[in-house]
C-alpha positions as CSV (number, residue, x, y, z in Angstrom):
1,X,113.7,-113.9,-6.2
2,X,111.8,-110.5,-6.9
3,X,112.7,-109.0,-10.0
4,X,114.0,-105.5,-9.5
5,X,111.6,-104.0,-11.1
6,X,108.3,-105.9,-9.9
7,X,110.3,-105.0,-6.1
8,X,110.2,-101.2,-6.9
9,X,106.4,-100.9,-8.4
10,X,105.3,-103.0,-4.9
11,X,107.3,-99.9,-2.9
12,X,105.8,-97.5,-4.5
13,X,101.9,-98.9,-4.3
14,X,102.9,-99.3,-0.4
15,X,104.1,-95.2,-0.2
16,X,100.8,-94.3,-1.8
17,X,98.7,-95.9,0.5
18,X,100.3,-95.1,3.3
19,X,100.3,-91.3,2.1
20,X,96.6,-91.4,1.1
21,X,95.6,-93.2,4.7
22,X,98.1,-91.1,6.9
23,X,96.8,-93.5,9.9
24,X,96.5,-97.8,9.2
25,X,93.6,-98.1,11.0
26,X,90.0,-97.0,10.0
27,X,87.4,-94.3,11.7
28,X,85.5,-97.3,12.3
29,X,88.1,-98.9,14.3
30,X,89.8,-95.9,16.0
31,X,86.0,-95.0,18.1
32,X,87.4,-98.3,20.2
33,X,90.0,-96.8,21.5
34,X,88.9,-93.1,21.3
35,X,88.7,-91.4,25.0
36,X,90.5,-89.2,26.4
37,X,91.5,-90.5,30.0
38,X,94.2,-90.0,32.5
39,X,94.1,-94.0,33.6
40,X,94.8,-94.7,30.2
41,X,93.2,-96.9,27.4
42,X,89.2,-97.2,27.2
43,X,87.9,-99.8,25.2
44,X,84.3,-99.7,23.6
45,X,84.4,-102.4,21.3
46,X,81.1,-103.8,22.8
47,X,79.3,-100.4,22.6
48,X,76.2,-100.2,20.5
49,X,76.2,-98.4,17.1
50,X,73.5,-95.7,18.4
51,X,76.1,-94.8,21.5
52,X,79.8,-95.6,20.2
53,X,81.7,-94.4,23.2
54,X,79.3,-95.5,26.3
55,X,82.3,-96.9,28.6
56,X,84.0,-93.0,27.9
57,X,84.3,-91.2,31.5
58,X,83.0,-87.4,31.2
59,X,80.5,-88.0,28.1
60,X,78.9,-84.4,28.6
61,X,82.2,-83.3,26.9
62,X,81.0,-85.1,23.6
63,X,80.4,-82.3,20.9
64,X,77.1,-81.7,20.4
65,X,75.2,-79.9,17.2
66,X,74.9,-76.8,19.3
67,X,76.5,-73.9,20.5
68,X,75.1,-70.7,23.0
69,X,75.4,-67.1,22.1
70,X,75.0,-64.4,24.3
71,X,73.3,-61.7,22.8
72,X,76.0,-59.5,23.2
73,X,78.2,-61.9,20.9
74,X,75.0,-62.3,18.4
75,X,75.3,-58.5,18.0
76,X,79.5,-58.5,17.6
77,X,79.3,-61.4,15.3
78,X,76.7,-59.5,13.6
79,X,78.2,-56.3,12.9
80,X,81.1,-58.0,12.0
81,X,79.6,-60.2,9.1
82,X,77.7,-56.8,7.4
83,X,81.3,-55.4,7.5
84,X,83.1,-58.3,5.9
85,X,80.1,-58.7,3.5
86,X,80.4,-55.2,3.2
87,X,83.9,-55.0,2.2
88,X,83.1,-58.0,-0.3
89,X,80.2,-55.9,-1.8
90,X,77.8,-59.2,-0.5
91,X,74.1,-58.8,-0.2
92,X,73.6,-61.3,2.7
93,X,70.7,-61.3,5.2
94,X,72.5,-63.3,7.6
95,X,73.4,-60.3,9.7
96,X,70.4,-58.9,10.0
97,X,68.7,-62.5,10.9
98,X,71.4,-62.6,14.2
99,X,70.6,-58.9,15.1
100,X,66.8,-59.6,14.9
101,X,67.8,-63.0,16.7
102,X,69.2,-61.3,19.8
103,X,66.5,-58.5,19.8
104,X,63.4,-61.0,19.9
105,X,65.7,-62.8,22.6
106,X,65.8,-59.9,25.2
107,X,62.1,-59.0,24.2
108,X,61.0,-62.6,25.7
109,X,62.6,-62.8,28.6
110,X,62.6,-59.1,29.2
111,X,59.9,-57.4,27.2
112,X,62.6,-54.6,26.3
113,X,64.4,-55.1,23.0
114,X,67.6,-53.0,24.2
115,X,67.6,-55.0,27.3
116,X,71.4,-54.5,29.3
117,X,70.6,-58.2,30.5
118,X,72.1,-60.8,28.5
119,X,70.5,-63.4,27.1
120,X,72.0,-66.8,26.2
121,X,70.7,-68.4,23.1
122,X,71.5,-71.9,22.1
123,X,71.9,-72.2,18.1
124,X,72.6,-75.3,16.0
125,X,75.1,-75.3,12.8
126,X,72.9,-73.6,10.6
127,X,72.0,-70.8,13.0
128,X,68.9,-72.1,13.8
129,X,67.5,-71.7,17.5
130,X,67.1,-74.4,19.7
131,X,65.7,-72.7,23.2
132,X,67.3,-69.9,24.8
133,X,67.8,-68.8,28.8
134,X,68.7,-66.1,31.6
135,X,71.7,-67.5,32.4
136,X,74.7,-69.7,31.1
137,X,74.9,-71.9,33.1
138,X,70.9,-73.0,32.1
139,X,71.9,-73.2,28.8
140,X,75.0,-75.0,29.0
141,X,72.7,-78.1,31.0
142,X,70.7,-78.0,27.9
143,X,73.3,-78.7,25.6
144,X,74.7,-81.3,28.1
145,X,71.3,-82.8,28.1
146,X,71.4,-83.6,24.2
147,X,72.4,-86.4,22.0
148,X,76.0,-86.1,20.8
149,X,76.7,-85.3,17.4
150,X,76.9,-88.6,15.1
151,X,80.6,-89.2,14.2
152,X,81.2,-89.6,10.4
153,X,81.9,-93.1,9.1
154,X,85.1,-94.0,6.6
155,X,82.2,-93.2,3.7
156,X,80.7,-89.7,5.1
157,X,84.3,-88.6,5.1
158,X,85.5,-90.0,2.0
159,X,82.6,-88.9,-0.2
160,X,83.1,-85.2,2.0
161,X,87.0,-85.1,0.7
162,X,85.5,-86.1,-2.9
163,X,83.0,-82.9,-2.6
164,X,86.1,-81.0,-1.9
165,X,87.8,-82.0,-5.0
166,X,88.4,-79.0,-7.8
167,X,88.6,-81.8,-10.7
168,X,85.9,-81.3,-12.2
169,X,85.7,-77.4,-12.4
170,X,89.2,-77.6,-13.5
171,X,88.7,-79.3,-16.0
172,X,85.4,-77.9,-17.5
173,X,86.2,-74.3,-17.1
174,X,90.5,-74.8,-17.4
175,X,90.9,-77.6,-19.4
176,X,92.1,-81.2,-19.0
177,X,95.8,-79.8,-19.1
178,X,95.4,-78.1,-16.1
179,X,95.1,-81.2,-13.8
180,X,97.5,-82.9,-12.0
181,X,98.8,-84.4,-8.8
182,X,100.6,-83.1,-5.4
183,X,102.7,-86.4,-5.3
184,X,103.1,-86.1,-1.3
185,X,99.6,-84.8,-0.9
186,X,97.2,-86.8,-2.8
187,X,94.0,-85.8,-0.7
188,X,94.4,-82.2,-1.7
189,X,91.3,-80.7,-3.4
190,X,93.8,-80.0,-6.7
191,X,95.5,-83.4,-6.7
192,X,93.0,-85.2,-9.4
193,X,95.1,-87.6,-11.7
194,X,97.5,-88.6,-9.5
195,X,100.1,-89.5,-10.6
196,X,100.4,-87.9,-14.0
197,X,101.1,-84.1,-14.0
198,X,99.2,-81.9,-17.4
199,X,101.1,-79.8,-19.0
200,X,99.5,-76.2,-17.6
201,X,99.3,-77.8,-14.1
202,X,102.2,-75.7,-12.8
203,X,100.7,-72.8,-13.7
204,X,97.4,-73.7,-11.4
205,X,99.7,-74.8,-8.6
206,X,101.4,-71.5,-9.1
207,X,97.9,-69.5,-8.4
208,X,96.0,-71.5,-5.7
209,X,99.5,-71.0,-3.3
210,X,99.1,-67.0,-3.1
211,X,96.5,-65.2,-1.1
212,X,95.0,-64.2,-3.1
213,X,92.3,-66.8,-5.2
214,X,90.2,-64.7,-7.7
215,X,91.6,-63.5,-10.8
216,X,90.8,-59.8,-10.4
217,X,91.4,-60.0,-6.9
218,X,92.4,-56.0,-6.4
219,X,96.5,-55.9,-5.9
220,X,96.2,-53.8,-2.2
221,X,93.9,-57.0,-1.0
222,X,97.4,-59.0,0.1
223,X,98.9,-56.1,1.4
224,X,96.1,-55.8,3.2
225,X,95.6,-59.4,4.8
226,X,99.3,-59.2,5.3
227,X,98.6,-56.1,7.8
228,X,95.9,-58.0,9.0
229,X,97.5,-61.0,10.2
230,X,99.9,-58.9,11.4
231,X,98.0,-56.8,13.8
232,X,96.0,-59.6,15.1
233,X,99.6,-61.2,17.2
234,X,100.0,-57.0,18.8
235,X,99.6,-58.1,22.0
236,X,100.2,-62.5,22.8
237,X,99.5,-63.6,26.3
238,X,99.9,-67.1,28.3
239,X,98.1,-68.6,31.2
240,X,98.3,-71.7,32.9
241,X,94.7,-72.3,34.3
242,X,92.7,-76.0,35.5
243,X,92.1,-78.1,32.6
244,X,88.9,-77.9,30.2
245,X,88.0,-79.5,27.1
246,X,85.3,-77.2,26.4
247,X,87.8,-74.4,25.3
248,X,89.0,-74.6,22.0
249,X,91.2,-72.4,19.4
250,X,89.3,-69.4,18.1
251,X,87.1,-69.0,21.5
252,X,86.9,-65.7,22.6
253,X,87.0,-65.0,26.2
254,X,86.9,-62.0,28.4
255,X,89.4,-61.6,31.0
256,X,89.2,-59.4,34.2
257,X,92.7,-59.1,36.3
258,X,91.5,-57.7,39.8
259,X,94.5,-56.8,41.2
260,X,95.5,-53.2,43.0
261,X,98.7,-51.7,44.9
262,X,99.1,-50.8,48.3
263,X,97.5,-47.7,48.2
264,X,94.5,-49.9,46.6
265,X,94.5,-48.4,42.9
266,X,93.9,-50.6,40.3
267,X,96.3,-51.6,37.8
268,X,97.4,-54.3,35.1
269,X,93.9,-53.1,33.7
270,X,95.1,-53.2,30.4
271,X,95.7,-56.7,30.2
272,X,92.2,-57.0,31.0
273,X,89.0,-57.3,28.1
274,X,88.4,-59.6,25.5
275,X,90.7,-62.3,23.9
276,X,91.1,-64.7,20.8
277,X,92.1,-68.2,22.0
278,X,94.9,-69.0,20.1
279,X,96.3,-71.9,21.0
280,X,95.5,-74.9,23.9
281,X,98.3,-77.5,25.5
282,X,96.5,-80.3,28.3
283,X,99.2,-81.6,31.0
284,X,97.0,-84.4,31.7
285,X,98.5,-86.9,34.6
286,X,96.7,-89.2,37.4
287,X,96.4,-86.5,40.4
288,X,96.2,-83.8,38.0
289,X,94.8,-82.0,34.4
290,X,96.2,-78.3,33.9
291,X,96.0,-76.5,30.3
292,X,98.4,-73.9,28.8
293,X,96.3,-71.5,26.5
294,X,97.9,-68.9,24.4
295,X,95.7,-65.8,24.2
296,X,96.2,-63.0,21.2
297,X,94.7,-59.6,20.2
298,X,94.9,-56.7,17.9
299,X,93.9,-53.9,20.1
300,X,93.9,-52.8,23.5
301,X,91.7,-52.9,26.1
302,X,92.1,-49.4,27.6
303,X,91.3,-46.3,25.8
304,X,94.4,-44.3,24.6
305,X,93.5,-41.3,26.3
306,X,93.2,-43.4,29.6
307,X,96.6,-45.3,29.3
308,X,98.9,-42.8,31.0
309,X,96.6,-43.5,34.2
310,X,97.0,-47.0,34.4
């Protein structure tokens, strides 16, 4: 018969594990299993290692290292990173690299930097180009047409979570009394000594679960991303459209609503223009793959002075 003690330490060794796993099975095993298809389970336990999910229907959905950018975007995304680095009083040349980017784009396709025509650019993760074309459909072919990106094995991820870990900064520029443990959380970057708590550890929980996470961060900055995150859910909007996999949460679309009365004037204009992707639902069945997205904004699409007409 267990001892009552020896029964209690064996529970708790089995809670940790299962909290530090979340899921019994390993990445290595999961990729057997991992497709995403309507007539149910496909199994690639005989696939090669260079080509894990080769018995997967619809592989030109695999992510690949790669993502296109109309030059349009390349400018908004550009003006929008001098701002914020701006506002953080940042010397970055990143901005200036995307609005040089888009400029030497519409300058080799159409010998005119300030082109009207878009250009669609293909980047990789670190922004740099991979080919570029007239149109997006070319462009999305091309990124079909690539390898897809490696998935991370157990070890890529583990020694990833170990890079985010804040031990040792803590403890160098803190102090070893300032490390602890979130007892249900023991993958978070400030759970390091798990399970012993120090004695200042409060204290750092205290400050990493504000906004705010400098020390001389200025006291208007929350007020601030409160308003923020605030205006960006002004206007919400739903749709039920066909299903695809290629739109994600933080995509940003543009929207045109084509519809006029009787007397054939336009209107719902204002619901029309650009929106952030907030959220994306599949309704996947045999006959059948639908999607409920969830659209938001912080602005209108119609000029103020224009509204009254629509």
């Amino acid at each position: 018969m267990l001892d009552p003690h020896q029964l209690l330490e064996l529970t708790k060794n089995h809670k940790e594990t299962w909290e530090k796993n979340e899921i019994p099975i390993t990445q290595e095993e999961k990729r057997y299993y991992k497709c995403s298809n309507p007539d149910g389970p496909v199994d690639n336990s005989t696939c090669p290692p260079n080509d894990p999910h080769c018995n997967c229907p619809c592989k030109e959905l695999q992510p690949r290292n790669a993502f296109i950018y109309s030059t349009r975007e390349l400018y908004d995304l550009a003006a929008y990173l001098e701002d914020y680095s701006y506002g953080l009083g940042l010397l970055w040349t990143g901005p200036s690299y995307l609005f040089d980017l888009a400029k030497a784009a519409s300058n080799e396709l159409y010998g005119d930097v300030n082109s009207a025509d878009e250009v669609y650019i293909v980047l990789d993760s670190n922004l740099e180009k991979l080919n570029q074309f007239p149109s997006y459909q070319e462009a999305l072919e091309f990124v079909q047409g690539l390898e897809p990106a490696e998935e991370p094995t157990d070890q890529q991820l583990e020694d990833l979570l170990q890079q985010s870990k804040l031990c040792d900064a803590i403890e160098s520029n803190l102090g070893e009394e300032y490390l602890g443990c979130i007892w249900d959380d023991p993958d978070n970057p400030a759970s390091c000594n798990c399970p012993c708590i120090g004695k200042e550890y409060p204290k750092w929980k205290e400050y990493t679960s504000t906004y705010s996470t400098f020390w001389d961060t200025p006291k208007d900055t929350i007020l601030l991303r409160n308003a923020q995150m605030t205006l960006i859910n002004a206007q919400k909007a739903q749709m039920t459209i066909a299903g695809d996999f290629s739109l994600k949460p933080g995509s940003i679309i543009r929207i045109k609503i084509k519809d006029v009365d009787l007397e054939g004037n336009e209107k719902n204009k204002s619901a029309s223009g650009k929106w952030l992707v907030d959220s994306v639902s599949h309704f996947i069945d045999p006959q059948t793959h639908v999607m409920q997205v969830t659209l938001t904004r912080d602005s209108s699409y119609v000029d103020l002075e224009d509204y009254s007409e629509v």
